[in-house]
C-alpha positions as CSV (number, residue, x, y, z in Angstrom):
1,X,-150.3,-165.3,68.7
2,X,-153.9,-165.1,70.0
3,X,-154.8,-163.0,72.2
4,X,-155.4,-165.1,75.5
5,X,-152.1,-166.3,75.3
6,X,-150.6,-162.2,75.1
7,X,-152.8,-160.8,78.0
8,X,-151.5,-164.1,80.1
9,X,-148.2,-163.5,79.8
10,X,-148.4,-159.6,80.7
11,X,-150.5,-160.8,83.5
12,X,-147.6,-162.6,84.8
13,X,-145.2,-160.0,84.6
14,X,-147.7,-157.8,86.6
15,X,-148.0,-160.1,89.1
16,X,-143.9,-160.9,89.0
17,X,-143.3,-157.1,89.5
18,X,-145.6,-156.9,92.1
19,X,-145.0,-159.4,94.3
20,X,-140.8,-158.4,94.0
21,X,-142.2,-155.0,95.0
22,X,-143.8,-156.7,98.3
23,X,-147.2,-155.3,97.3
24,X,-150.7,-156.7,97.4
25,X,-153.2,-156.7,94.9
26,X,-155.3,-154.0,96.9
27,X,-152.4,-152.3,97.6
28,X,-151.5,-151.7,93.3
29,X,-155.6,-151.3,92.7
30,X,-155.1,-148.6,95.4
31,X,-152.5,-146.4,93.7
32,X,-153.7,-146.9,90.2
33,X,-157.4,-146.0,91.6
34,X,-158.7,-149.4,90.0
35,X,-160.9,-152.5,91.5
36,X,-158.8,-155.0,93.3
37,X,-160.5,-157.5,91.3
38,X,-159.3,-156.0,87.9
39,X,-156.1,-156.2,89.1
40,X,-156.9,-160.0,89.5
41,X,-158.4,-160.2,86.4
42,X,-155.4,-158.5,84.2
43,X,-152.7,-160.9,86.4
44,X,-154.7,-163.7,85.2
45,X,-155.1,-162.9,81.7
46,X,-159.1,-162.8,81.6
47,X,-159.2,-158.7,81.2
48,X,-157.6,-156.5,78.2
49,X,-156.3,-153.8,80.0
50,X,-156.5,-150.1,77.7
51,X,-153.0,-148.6,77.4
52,X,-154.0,-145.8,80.0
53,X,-154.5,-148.4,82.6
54,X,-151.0,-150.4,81.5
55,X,-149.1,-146.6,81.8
56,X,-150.6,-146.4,85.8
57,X,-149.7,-149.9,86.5
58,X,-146.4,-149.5,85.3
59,X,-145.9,-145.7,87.1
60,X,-147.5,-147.4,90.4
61,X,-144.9,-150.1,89.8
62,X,-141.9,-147.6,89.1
63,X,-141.0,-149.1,85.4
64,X,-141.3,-148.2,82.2
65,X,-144.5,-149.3,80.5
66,X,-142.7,-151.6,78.2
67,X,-141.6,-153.6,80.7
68,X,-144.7,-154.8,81.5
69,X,-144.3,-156.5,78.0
70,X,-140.9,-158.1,78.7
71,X,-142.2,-161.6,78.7
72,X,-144.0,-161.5,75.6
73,X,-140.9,-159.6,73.9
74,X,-139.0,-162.9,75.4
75,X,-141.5,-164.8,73.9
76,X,-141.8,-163.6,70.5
77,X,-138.4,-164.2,70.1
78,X,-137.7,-167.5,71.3
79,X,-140.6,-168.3,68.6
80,X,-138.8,-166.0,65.5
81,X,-135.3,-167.8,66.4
């Protein structure tokens, strides 16, 4: 799987969890000390985000880190089966 593909679909669960969590994009960028406009560029796939920056994402969100993969995982498998 290329890359584009990966960083879209841990975009979308950023921006799934958020929005369930009732919190803006400046409101995540906030507690994880980052740009509002990273945050934009992660949910839409166009930034690699480091592991350090997936780990306060995921603590700002209140999940484990791995569950900002859980669509790719799904993914990933639906292609293996």
């Amino acid at each position: 799987m290329a890359a584009a593909p990966v960083l879209t679909l841990i975009g979308q669960t950023l921006r799934e969890m958020r929005t369930e969590r009732g919190m803006t994009q400046q409101q995540l960028a906030d507690l994880c000390e980052l740009h509002r406009t990273f945050i934009i560029s992660i949910e839409k796939g166009r930034q690699n985000a480091s592991a350090l920056t997936l780990i306060r994402l995921a603590a700002a969100l209140g999940v484990l880190p791995a569950e900002l993969f859980r669509a790719f995982t799904k993914h990933v498998m639906r292609s293996v089966s």
